[in-house]
C-alpha positions in Angstrom: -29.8 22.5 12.9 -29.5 20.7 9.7 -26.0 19.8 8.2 -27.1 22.7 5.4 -28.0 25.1 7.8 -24.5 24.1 9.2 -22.6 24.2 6.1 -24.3 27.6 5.1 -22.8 29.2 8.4 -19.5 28.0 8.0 -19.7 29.4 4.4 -20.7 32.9 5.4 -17.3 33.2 7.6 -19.0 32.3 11.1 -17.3 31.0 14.2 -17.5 27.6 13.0 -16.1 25.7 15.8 -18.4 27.3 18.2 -21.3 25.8 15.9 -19.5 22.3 15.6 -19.2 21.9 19.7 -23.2 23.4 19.3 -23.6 20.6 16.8 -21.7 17.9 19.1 -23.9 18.5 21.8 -26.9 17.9 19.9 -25.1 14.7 18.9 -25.0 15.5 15.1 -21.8 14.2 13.6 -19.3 15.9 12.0 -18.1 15.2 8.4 -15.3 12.8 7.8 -12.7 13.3 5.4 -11.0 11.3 2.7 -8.6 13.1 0.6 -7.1 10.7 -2.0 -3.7 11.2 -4.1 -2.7 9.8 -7.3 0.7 9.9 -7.8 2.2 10.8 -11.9 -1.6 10.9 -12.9 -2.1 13.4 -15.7 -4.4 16.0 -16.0 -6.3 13.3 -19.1 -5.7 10.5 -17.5 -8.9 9.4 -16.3 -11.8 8.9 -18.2 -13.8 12.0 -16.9 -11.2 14.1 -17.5 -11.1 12.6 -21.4 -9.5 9.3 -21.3 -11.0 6.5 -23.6 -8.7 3.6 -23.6 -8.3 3.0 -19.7 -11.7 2.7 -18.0 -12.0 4.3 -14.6 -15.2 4.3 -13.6 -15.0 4.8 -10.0 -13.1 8.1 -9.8 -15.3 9.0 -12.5 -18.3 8.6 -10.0 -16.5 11.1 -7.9 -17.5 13.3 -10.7 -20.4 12.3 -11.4 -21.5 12.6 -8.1 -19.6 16.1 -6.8 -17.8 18.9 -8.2 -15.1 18.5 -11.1 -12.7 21.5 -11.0 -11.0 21.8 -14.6 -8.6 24.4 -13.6 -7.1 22.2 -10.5 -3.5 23.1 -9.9 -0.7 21.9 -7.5 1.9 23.7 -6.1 4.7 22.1 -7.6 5.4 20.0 -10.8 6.7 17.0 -8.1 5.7 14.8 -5.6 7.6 15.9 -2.3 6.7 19.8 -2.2 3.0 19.7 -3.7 2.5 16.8 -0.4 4.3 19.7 1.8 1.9 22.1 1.0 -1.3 19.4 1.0 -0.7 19.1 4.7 -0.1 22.7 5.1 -2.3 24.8 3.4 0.5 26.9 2.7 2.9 27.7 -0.7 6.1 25.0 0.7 8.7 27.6 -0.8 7.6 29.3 2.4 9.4 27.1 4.5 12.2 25.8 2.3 10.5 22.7 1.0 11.2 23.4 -3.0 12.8 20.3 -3.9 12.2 16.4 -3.8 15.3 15.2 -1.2 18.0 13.6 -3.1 19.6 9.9 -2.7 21.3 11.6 0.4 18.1 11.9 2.0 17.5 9.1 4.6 17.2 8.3 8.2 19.7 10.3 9.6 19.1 13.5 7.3 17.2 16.2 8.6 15.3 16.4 5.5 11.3 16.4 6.0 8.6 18.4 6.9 9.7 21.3 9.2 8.1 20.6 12.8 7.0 23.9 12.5 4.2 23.4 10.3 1.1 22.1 11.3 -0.2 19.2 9.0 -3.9 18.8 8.5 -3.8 15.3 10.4 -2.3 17.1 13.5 -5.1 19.7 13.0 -7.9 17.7 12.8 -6.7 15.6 15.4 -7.2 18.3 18.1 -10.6 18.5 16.5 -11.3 15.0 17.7 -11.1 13.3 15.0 -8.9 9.8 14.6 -6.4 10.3 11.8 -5.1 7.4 9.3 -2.7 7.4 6.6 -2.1 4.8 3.9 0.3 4.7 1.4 3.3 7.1 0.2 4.4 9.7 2.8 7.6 10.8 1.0 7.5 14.0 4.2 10.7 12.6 5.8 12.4 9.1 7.1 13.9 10.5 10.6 10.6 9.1 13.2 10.2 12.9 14.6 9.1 13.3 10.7 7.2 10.1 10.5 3.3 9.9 9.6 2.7 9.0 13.9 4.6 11.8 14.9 2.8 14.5 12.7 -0.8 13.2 13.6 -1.6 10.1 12.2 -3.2 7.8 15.0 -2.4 5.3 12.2 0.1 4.3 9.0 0.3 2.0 7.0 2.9 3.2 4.0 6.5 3.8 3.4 8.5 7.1 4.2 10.3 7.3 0.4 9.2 8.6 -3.1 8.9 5.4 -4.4 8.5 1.3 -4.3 8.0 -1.9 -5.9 4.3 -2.6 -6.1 4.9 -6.6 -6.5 6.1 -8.7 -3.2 10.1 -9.6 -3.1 11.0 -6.8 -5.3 12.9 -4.9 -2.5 12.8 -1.1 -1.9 12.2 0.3 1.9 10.5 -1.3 4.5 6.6 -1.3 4.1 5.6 0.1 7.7 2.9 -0.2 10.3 3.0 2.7 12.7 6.9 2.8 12.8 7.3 -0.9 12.7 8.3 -2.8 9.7 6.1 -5.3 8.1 6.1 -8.2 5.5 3.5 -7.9 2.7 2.5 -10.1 0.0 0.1 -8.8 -1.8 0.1 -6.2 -5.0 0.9 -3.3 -3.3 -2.2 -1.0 -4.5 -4.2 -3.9 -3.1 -2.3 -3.9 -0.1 -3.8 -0.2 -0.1 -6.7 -0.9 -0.4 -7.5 -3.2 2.5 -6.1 -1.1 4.9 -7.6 1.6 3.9 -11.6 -0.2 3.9 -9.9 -1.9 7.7 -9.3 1.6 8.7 -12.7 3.2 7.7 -14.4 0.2 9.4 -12.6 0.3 12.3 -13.7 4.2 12.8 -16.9 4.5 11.3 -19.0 5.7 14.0 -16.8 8.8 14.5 -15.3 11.5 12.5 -12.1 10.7 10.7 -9.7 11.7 8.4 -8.0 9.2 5.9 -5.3 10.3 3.5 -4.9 7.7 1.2 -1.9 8.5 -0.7 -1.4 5.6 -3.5 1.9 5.4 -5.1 0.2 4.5 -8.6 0.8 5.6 -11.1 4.4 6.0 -10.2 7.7 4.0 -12.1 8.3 1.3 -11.5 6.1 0.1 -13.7 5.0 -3.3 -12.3 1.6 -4.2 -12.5 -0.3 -7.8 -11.6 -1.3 -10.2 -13.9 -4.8 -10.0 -13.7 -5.1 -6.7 -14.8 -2.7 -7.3 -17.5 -4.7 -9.4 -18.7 -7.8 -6.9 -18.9 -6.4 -4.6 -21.4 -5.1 -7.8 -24.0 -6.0 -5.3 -26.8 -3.4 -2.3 -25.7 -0.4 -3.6 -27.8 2.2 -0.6 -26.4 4.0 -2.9 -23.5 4.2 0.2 -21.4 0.6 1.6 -21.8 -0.8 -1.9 -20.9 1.3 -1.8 -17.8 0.4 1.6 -17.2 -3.5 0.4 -17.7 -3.3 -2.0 -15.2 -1.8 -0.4 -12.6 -4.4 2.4 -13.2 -7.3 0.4 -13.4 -5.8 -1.3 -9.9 -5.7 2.0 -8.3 -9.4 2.5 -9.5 -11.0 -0.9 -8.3 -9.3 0.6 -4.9 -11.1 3.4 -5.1 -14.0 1.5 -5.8 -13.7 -0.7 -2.6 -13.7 2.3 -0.3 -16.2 3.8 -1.9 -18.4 0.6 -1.3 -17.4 0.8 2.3 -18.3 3.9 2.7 -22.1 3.5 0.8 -22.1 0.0 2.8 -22.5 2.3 6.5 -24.5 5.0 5.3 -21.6 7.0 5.1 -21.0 9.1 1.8 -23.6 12.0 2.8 -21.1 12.0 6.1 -18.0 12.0 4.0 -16.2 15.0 2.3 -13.5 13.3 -0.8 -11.2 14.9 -2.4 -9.5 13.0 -5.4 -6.1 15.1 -6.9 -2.4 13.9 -8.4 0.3 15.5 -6.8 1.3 16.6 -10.2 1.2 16.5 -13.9 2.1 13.1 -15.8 5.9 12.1 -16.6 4.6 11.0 -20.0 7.8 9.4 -21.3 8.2 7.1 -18.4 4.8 5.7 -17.8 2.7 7.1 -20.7 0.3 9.4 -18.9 -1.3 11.7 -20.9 -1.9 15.3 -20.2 -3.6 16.3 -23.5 -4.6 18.9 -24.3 -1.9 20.6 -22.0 1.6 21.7 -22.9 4.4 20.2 -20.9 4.8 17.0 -18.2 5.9 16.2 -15.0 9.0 18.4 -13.6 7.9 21.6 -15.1 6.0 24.7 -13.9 3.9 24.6 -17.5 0.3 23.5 -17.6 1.1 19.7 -18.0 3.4 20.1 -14.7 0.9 21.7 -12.3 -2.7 21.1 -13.6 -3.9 18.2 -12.5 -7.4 16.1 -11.9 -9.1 18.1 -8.9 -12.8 16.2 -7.9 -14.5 17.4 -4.7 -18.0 14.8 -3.6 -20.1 15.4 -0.4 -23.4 13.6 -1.1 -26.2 16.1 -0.3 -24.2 18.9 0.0 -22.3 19.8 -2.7 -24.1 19.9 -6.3 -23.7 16.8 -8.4 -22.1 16.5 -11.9 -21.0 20.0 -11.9 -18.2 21.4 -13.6 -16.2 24.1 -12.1 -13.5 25.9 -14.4 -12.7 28.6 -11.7 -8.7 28.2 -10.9 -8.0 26.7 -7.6 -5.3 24.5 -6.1 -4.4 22.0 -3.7 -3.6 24.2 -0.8 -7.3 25.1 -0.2 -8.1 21.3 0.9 -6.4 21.9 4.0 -8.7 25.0 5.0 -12.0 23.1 3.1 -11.6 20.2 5.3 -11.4 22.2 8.3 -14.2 24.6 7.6 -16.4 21.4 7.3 -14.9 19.8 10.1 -16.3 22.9 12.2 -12.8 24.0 12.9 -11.7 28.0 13.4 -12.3 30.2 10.4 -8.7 31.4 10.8 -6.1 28.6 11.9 -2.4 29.5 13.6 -0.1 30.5 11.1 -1.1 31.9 7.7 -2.6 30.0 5.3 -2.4 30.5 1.6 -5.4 27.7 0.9 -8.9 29.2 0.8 -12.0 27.4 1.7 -14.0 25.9 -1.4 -17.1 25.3 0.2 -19.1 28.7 -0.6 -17.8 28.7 -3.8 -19.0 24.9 -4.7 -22.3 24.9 -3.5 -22.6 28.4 -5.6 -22.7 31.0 -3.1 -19.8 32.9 -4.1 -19.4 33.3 -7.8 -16.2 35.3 -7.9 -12.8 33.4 -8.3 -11.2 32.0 -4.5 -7.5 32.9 -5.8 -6.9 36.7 -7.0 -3.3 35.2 -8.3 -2.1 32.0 -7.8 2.1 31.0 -7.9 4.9 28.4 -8.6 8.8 28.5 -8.2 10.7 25.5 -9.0 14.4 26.2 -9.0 15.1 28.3 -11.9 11.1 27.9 -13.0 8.5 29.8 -12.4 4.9 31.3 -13.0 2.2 32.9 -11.9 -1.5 32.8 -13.2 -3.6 36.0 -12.8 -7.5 35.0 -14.3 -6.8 34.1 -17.8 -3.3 35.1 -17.9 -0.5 33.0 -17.1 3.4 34.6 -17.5 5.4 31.7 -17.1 9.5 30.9 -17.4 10.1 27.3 -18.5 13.9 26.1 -18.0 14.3 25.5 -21.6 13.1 29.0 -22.4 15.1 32.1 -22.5 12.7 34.3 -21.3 9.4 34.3 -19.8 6.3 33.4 -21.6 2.6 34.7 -22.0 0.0 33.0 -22.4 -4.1 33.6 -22.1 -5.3 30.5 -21.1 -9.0 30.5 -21.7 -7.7 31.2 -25.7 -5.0 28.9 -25.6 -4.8 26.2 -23.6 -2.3 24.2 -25.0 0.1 27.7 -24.2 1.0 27.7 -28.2 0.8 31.3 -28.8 3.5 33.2 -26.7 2.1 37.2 -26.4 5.0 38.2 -24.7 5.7 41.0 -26.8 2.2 42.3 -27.7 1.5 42.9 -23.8 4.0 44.5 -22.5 2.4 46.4 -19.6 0.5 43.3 -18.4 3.9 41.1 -18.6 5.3 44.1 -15.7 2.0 43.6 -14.0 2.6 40.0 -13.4 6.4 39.8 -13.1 6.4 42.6 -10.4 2.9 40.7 -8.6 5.0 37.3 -8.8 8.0 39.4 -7.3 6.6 40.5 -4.4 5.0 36.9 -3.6 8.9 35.6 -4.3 10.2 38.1 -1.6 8.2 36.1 0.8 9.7 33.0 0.4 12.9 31.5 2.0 15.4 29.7 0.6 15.4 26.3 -0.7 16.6 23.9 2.1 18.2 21.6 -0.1 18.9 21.6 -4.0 17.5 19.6 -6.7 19.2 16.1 -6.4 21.4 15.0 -9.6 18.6 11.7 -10.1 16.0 14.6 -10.9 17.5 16.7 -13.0 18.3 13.4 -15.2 15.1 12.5 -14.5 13.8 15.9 -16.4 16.1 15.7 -19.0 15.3 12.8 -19.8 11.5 13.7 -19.8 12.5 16.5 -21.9 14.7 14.3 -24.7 11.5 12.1 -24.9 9.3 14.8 -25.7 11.1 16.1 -28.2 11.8 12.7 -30.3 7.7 12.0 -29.7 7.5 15.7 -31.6 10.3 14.8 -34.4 8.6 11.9 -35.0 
């Protein structure tokens, strides 16, 4: 059986693992997977996605090369909750993960991921596969909550939301496994060359890699040779921002070279997403032509780059505008990795592979959700009814008209407002409680955010 024929079963709803043990015993290999995370990328950030000041020419390959999905969500306008429901495949509200922790998170809070859920690491692990993470975890600091103790054969990271990117600046410990470690090196480099060690190390089986880079996330700190590439950019912070971008892509680029140097990139599924919309006052992302920023439940909060490659498999150079959002990479990467059709616990995350390689043509997501505190939204095909926190009432918006959500029909569509306040409704009753609020340091953060928008508009 050819990896088509395979990937054409698993599409159709088949009892995939039964063909991937089939496939095992004929000795063909199963796919690996590399799911990659900016972190505070906006949705035009990179230049595929219309940047023209920062080049970024090796996430751009990933588009060049697979499937670019314009209407990419996450589940959350912040970092913490859209990673809960990356390793899930599940909405996070659904077990109380709404809210970055606070500054009274740390080792001896409860606060992480609940032991409940199953992560995708943990998941493909029984599958056989050996598990890595590098990078930002930001799932809990207690060890039961640690990357080795939710399925990561290996870590190299730190637990927290944030760090210093240049040696002797401080912040948490930089970890291997559960041990601390020194490094001295730019810490998106750093990054990088555990990330190529770890692909080496396992190339002649499956894995799975989650390479979760802190960049583009304050503090801004960025080396001196890539300052000194973008000279021309005279904004302070947008040359800083540059160079800690075009870091994170030359990383990129290195493990993409690994993985072309051992024949590998027709045996490797990559995802490439941000875990939310650009902060644009702090580090000068850009989310153009999208309304809103980081923090917020609008467009600019929860769209966000989504590129799928798998060389031979999925179409090249396509463009996809159908919605979808990060909780189906969970269920793609299994369905790929010959896993069951229908995992323990229910799954909110659909699998993307019939619909990239073309064989379904109708939309994966009938409706998909967000609720952030006081915030929230729901998209149904064009339509999007959303409640910002600096509105008094929801807002509604078609998006394949208006984009930019400039023209509020709230009142001219009455009936479809009750349509999707009472569909969003009966998705909320699901949910659970929020198992912590939203810390005091991220509600400045968003006003702050909010305060700098507004003088940018005034101005």
């Amino acid at each position: 059986m050819t990896r088509r024929e395979f990937l054409k079963t698993i599409g159709l709803g088949t009892a995939a693992l039964g063909v991937s043990r089939q496939l095992s015993a004929q000795g063909k290999r199963r796919p690996n997977i590399l799911l990659i995370v900016a972190d505070d990328l906006g949705y035009a950030g990179i230049g595929c996605q219309g940047c023209t000041d920062i080049p970024t020419p090796n996430i751009d390959s990933l588009a060049t090369n697979g499937v670019r999905l314009t209407n990419g969500y996450v589940s959350c306008p912040v970092c913490a909750p859209t990673r809960a429901g990356l390793m899930t495949g599940r909405y996070q509200q659904r077990f109380g993960l709404e809210f970055n922790p606070g500054p009274e998170a740390t080792a001896a809070s409860d606060y992480g991921l609940p032991l409940s859920e199953a992560t995708l690491a943990e998941r493909l692990k029984r599958l056989g596969y050996a598990t890595g993470m590098v990078g930002k975890w930001h799932l809990g600091y207690r060890p039961e909550f640690s990357p080795p103790k939710r399925g990561f054969d290996e870590f190299f990271g730190f637990l927290g939301g944030s760090h210093p990117y240049l040696p002797g600046k401080g912040g948490g410990p930089i970890l291997r496994g559960l041990e601390p470690v020194e490094e001295k090196e730019y810490l998106t480099d750093a990054f990088a060359r555990e990330a190529v060690a770890f692909i080496e190390k396992h190339r002649r089986e499956p894995f799975f890699l989650y390479l979760a880079f802190n960049a583009v996330h304050a503090p801004m700190e960025a080396s001196e040779k890539y300052l000194e590439r973008f000279k021309a950019i005279k904004d302070e912070r947008r040359r800083i921002h540059a160079a800690m971008l075009a870091a994170m892509d030359d990383a990129v680029g290195q493990v993409l070279a690994t993985l072309r140097k051992h024949r590998l990139e027709e045996d490797t599924l990559v995802f490439f997403i941000s875990d939310n919309g650009g902060p644009t006052g702090v580090n000068t992302s850009r989310n153009d032509p999208l309304r809103g920023f980081k923090g917020q439940v609008l467009e600019g909060g929860v769209r966000v780059p989504f590129i799928v490659q798998w060389k031979g498999v999925l179409p090249a150079g396509k463009v996809d505008d159908r919605p979808v959002i990060a909780l189906d990479i969970l269920p793609t990467a299994l369905a790929a990795a010959g896993g069951s059709s229908v995992p323990e616990g229910k799954l909110d995350g659909v699998n993307l592979l019939p619909y990239l390689r073309g064989e379904n043509p109708n939309p994966p997501h009938a409706a998909l959700f967000w609720r952030f505190g006081e915030q929230w939204a729901i998209r149904q095909g064009a339509w999007k009814l959303v409640q910002d926190r600096q509105a008094p009432r929801p807002q509604l918006y078609n998006l394949e008209e208006d984009v930019g959500e400039s023209r509020d029909l709230f009142e001219k569509e009455p009936k479809r407002v009750r349509e999707l306040t009472e569909r969003w409704q009966a998705w909320n009753a699901e949910l659970v409680a929020p198992r912590w609020g939203r810390g005091a340091q991220q509600k400045r953060q968003e006003r702050g955010e909010g305060a700098r928008q507004r003088r940018r508009v005034a101005g």
